[in-house]
C-alpha positions as CSV (number, residue, x, y, z in Angstrom):
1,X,47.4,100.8,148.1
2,X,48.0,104.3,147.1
3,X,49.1,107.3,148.6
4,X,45.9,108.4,150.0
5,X,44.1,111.2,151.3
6,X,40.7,110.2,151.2
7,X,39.3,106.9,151.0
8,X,37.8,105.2,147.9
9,X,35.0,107.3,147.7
10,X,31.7,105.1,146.0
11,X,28.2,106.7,145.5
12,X,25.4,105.5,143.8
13,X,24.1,107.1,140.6
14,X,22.3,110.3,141.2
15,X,22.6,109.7,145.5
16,X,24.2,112.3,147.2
17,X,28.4,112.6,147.3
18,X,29.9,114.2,150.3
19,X,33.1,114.3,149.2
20,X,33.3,115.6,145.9
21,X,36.7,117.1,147.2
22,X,38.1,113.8,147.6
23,X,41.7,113.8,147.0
24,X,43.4,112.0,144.5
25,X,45.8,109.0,145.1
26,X,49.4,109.7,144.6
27,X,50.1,105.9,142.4
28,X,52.4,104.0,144.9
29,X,53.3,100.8,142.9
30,X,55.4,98.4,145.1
31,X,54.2,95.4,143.0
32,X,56.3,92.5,143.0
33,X,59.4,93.4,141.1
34,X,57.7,96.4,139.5
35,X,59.6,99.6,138.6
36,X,57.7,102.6,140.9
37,X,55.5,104.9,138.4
38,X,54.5,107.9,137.8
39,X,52.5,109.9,140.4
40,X,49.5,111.5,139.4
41,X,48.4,115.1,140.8
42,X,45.2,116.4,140.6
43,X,44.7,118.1,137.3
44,X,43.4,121.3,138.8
45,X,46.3,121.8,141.1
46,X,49.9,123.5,139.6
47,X,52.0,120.8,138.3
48,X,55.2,120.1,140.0
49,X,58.3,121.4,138.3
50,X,59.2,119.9,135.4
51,X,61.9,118.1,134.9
52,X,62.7,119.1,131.4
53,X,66.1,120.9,131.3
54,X,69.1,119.9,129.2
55,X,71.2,119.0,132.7
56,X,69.2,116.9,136.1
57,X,70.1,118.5,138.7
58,X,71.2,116.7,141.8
59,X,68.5,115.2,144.3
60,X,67.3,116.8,147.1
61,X,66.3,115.4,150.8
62,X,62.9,113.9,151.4
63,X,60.6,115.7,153.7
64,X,59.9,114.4,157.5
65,X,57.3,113.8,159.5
66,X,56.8,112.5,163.0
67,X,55.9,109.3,163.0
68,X,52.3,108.2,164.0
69,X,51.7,104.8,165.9
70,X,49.5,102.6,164.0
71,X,47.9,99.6,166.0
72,X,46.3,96.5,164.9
73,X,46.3,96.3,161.0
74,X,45.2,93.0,159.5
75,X,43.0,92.4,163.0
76,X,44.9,88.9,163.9
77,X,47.9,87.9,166.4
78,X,50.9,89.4,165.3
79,X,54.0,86.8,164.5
80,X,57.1,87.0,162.6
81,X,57.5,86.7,159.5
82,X,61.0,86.0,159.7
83,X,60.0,82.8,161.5
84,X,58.9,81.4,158.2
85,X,60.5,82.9,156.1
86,X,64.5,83.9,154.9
87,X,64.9,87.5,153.6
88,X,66.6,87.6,150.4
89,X,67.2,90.5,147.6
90,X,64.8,93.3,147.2
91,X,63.2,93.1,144.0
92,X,60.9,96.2,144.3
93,X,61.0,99.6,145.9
94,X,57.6,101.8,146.4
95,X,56.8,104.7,148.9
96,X,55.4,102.4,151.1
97,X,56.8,98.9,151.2
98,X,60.0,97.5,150.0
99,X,59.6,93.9,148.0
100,X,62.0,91.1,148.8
101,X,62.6,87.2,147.1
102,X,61.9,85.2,150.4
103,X,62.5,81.7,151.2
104,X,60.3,78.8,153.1
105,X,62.8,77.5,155.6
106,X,60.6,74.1,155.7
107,X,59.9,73.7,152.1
108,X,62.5,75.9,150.1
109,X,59.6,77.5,147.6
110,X,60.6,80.9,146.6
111,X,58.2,83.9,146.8
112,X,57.9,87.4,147.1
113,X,57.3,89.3,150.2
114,X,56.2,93.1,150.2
115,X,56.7,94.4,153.7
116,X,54.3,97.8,154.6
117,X,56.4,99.9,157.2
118,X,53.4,100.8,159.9
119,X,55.2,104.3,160.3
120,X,54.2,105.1,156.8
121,X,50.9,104.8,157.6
122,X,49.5,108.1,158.4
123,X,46.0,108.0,158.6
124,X,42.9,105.6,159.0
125,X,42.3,105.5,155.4
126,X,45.8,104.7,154.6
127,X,45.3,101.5,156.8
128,X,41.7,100.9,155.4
129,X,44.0,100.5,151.9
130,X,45.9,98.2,153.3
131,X,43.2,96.0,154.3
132,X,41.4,96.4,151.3
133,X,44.5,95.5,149.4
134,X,44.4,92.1,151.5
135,X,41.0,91.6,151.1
136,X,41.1,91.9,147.3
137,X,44.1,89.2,147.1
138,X,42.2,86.7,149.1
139,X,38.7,87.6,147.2
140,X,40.6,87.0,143.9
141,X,42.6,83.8,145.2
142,X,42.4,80.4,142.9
143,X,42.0,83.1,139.7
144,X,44.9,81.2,137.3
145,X,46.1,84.6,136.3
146,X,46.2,86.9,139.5
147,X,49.5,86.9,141.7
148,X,48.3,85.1,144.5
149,X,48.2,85.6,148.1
150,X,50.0,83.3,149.6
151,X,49.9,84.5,153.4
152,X,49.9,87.7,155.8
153,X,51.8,88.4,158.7
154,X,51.8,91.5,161.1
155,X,54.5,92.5,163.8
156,X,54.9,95.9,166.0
157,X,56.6,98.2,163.1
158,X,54.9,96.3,159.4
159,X,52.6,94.5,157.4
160,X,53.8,91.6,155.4
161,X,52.2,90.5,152.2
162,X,53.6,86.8,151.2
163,X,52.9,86.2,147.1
164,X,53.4,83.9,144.5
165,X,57.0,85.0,143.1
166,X,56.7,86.4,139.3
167,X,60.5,85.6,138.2
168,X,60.3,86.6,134.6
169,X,59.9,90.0,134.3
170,X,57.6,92.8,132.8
171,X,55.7,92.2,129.7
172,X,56.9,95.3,127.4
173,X,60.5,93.8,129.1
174,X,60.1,90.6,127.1
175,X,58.4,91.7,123.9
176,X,61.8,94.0,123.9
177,X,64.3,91.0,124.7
178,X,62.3,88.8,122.2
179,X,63.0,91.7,119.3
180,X,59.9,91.1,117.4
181,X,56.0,90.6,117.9
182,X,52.6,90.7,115.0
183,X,49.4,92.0,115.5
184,X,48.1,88.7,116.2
185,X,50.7,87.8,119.2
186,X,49.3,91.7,120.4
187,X,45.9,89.7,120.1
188,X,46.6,86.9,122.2
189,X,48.6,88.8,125.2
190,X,45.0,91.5,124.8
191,X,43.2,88.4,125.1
192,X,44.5,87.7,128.3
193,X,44.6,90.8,129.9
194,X,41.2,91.5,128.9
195,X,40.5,87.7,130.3
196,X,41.9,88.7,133.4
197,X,39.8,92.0,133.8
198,X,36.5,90.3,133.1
199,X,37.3,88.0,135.8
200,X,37.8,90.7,138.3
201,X,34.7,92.7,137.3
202,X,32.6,89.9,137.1
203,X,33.9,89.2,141.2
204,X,33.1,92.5,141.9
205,X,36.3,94.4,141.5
206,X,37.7,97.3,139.5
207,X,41.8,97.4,139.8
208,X,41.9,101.0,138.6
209,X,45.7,100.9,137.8
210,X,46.3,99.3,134.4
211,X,49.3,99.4,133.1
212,X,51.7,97.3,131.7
213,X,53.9,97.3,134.8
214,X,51.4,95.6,136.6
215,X,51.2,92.4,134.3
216,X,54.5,89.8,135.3
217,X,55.5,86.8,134.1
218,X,55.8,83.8,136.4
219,X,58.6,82.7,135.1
220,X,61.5,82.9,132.2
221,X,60.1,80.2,130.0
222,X,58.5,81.2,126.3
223,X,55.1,80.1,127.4
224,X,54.5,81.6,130.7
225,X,51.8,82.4,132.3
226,X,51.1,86.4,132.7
227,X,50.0,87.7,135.8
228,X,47.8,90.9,137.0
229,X,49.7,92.0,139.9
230,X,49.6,95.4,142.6
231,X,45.9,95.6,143.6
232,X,46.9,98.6,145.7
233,X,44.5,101.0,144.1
234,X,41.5,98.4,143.8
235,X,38.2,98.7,145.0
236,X,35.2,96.7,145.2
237,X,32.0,97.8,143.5
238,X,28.5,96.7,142.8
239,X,26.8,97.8,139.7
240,X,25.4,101.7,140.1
241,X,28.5,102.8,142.2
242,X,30.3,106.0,140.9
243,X,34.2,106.7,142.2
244,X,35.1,109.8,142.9
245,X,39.2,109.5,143.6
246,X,41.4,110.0,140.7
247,X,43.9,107.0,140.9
248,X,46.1,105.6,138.7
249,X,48.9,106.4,136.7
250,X,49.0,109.7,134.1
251,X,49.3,107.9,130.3
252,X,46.4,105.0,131.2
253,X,43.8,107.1,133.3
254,X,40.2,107.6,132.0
255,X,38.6,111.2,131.1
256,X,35.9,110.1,134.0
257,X,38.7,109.5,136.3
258,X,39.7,113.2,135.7
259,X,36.2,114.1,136.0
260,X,35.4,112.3,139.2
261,X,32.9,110.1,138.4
262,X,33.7,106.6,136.9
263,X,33.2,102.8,137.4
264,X,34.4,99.7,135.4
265,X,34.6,101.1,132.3
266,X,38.1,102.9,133.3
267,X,39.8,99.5,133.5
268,X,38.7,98.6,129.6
269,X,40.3,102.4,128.5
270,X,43.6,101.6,130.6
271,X,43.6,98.1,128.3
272,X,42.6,100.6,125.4
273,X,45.8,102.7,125.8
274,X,48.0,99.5,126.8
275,X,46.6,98.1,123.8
276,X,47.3,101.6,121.5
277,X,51.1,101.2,122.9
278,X,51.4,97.7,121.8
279,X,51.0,98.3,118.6
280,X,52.9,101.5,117.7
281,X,55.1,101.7,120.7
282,X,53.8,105.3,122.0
283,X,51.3,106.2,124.1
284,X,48.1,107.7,122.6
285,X,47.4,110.9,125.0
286,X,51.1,112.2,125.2
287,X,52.7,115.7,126.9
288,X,55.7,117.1,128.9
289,X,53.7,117.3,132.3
290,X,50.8,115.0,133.4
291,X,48.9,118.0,133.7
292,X,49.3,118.4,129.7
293,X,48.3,114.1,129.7
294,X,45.4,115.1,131.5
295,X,44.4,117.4,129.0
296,X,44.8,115.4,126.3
297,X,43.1,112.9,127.4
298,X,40.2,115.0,128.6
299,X,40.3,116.3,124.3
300,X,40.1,112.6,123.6
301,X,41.8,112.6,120.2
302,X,43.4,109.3,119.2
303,X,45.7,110.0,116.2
304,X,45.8,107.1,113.5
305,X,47.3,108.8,110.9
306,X,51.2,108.6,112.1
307,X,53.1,105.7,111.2
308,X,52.5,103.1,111.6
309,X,49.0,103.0,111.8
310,X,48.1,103.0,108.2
311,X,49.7,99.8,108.1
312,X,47.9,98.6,110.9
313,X,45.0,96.4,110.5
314,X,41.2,98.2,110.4
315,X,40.3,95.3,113.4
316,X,42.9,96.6,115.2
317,X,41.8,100.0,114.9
318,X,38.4,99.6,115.1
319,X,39.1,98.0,118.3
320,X,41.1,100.9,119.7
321,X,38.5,103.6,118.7
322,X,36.2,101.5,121.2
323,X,38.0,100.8,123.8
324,X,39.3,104.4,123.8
325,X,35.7,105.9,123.4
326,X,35.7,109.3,125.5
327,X,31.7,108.5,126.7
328,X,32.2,105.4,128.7
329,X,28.5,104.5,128.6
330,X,29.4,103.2,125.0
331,X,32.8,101.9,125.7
332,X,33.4,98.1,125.2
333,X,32.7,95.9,127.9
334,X,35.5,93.2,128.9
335,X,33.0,90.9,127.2
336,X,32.4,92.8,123.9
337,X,36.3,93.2,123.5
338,X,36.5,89.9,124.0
339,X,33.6,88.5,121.6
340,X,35.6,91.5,119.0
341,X,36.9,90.0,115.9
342,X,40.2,91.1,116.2
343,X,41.0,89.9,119.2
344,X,39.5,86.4,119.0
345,X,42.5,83.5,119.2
346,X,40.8,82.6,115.3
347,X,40.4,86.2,114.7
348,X,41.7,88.5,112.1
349,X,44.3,90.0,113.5
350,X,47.1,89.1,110.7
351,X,50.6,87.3,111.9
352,X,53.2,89.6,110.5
353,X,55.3,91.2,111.5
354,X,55.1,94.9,113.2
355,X,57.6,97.3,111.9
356,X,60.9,97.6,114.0
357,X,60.4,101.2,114.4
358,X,57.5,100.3,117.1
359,X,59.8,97.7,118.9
360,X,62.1,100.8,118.8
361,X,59.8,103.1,120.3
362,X,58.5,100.9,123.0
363,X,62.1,100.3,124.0
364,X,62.7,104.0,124.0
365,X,59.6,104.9,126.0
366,X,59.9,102.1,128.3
367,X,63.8,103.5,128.8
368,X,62.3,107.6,129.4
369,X,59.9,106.2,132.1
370,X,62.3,104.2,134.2
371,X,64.2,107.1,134.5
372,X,61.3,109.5,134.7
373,X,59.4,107.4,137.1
374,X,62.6,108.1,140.1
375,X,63.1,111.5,138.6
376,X,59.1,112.4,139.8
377,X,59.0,110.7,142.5
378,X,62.3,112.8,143.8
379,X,59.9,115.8,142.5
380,X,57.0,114.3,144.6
381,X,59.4,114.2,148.3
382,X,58.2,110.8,148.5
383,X,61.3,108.5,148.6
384,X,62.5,107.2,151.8
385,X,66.1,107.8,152.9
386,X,67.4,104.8,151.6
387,X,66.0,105.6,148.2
388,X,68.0,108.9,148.5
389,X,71.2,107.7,149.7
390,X,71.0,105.2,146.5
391,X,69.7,107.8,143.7
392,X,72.7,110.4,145.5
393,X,75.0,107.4,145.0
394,X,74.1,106.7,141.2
395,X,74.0,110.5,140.4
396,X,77.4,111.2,142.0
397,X,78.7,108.5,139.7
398,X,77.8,109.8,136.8
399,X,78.2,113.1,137.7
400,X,81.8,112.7,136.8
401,X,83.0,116.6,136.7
402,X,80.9,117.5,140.2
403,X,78.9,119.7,138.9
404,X,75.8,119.1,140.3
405,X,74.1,118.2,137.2
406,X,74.3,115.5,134.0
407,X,75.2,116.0,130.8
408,X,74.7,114.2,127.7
409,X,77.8,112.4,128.1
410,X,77.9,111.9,131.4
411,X,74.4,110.2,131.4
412,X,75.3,108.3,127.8
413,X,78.6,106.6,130.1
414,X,76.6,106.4,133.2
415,X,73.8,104.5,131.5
416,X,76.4,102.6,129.8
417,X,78.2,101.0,132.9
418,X,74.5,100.3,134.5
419,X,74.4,97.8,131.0
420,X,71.5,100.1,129.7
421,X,71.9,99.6,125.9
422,X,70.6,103.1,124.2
423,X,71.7,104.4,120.8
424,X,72.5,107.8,120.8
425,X,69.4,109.4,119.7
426,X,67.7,107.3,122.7
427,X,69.9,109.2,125.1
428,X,69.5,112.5,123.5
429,X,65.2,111.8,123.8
430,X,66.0,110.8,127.3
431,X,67.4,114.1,128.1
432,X,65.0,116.4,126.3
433,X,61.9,114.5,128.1
């Protein structure tokens, strides 16, 4: 569920739309043991201030507000979770709910619980995204790879979400650890995330947050499954219905998202862009404020001259400049990527390997937006206390001289004791971002 201040608004094709104002959703991404992500403001409004200066300055307090008493969410008898289940280690922070490993007392099976503090509701549509949310999970339930739903419980102060645990990590995280990847093993994790997306569209459901983020790995093993995960921002739909609220997250957003008028066809560009960063390790639609993302995406040019795209196959590109098509009436479908020759598991797509400069680059970017992600979210007022006292906590530490700001060296040795492992130039990019 996002940050919301308007519903999901849906209208069919040429009916009327009362809420052409509808506000955009600020991304909220408490997945299970996802990093938070960028927030997206509406590109017509000022952007917030950049952070782009050669020292961070120190974190500020979050704003306040009273809370508001929030009845009945889920519509069932409330009961404990912590009847069930043991609390153990947070795995994932967002603006509204805090994920934690949890433990069956009766049968010992790990999972994940995401717990939705009520107080942080604020207004009926917020709680209409929670149930949504819930609703979506159970609708997609017995799909082989969807993070499933594995129970709900409701007491006097939250909302708890039970799932299946996804113990291995991010994707980008373990094309990175494994050091090197081909077009054709690009093919095969496209296949099925692309797999995945048909399934939900054909059940009647856009996700509207595609990103890599939200794709986990059950578990550590070479051959696990992946998993779609955080249907926060999904909606339902039936064919002729037209969204009006800009969702998402700023590099994998559609141009009819920023115009206010989209459908299915935004997932299949988010997989477009996902795809674009797998093989050349940046994003397609780049700038230093989402504002300036926004804009580029709205401009729609894809460049495939810079390395290392003229050593990239022509499936792969031909698949690209269709899934990243500007008019979404003749964007690929999940079923036309899927029937594409590239992307077929006896495709074309050619097993060598990928330069290490992409490997490089996706380390580096996936580095910048971890740090970004917390930086705008600071920006955005919307971490909680705890999230302050923590961020204050890992600033002051490497804010060795008390300045009130990093330098270079301070945030090369304060990276450095964390265990991130960044060369030098990766530090300096980190800083100028």
């Amino acid at each position: 569920m996002g940050t919301c201040c308007s519903r999901a608004i849906a209208t069919n094709e040429g009916g009327d739309d009362n809420n052409n104002n509808a506000a955009n959703k600020i991304n909220r991404d408490d997945g299970v043991g996802a990093a938070p992500s960028s927030p997206v403001v509406d590109p017509s409004a000022k952007p917030a201030r950049n952070p782009h200066s050669p020292a961070m300055a120190s974190p500020g307090k979050s704003s306040h507000h009273s809370p508001i008493t929030i009845g009945p969410v889920l519509g069932r008898p409330m009961e404990d979770v912590r009847s069930i289940y043991t609390m153990g280690k947070e795995l994932g922070r967002g603006q509204f709910g805090v994920t934690h490993l949890c433990t069956h007392k009766q049968t010992g099976q790990q999972l994940a619980c995401k717990t939705i503090a009520k107080r942080k509701l604020g207004s009926k549509e917020d709680v209409d995204d929670v149930r949504r949310e819930v609703q979506i999970m159970h609708h997609l339930t017995g799909q082989p790879n969807v993070v499933e739903l594995k129970g709900t419980y409701e007491d006097k102060h939250s909302v708890h979400l039970v799932m299946e645990l996804c113990a291995g990590g991010e994707l980008f995280d373990r094309i990175i650890a494994k050091g090197h990847y081909t077009e054709r093993a690009a093919a095969s994790l496209l296949r099925t995330i692309v797999q995945i997306v048909h399934t939900c569209h054909s059940m009647g459901v856009i996700h509207r947050d595609l990103k890599p983020e939200n794709f986990l790995l059950l578990n550590k093993d070479e051959d696990s499954p992946l998993k779609a995960t955080d249907f926060g921002l999904s909606v339902f739909y039936k064919e002729g219905d037209v969204f009006r609220d800009i969702v998402g997250s700023a590099y994998y957003i559609a141009p009819e998202v920023l115009k206010r008028g989209y459908g299915p066809e935004a997932d299949i560009w988010s997989i477009g862009v996902m795809l674009y960063i797998l093989l050349s390790g940046v994003p397609p639609f780049w700038a230093e404020s989402e504002n300036g993302i926004f804009n580029a995406i709205l401009r729609g040019h894809v460049d495939f001259n810079s390395d290392p795209w003229p050593s990239i196959s022509t499936g792969a590109k031909d698949l690209v400049r269709k899934m990243l098509n500007s008019d979404a009436k003749h964007r690929l479908t999940a079923s036309q990527v899927l029937n594409h020759r590239w992307i077929k598991e006896d495709g074309e797509a050619p097993d060598v390997p990928l330069d290490n400069a992409v490997l490089d680059r996706l380390k580096q970017f996936r580095a910048m937006n971890q740090f970004k992600k917390v930086a705008l979210r600071v920006i955005a007022g919307c971490l909680s206390e705890e999230e302050i006292m923590g961020l204050k906590d890992m600033f002051k530490g490497m804010d060795t001289d008390n300045s009130g700001t990093i330098t270079l060296e301070e945030l090369k040795q304060g990276l450095a004791k964390q265990g991130t492992k960044l060369s030098e130039y990766e530090v300096q990019q980190l800083m100028e971002a």
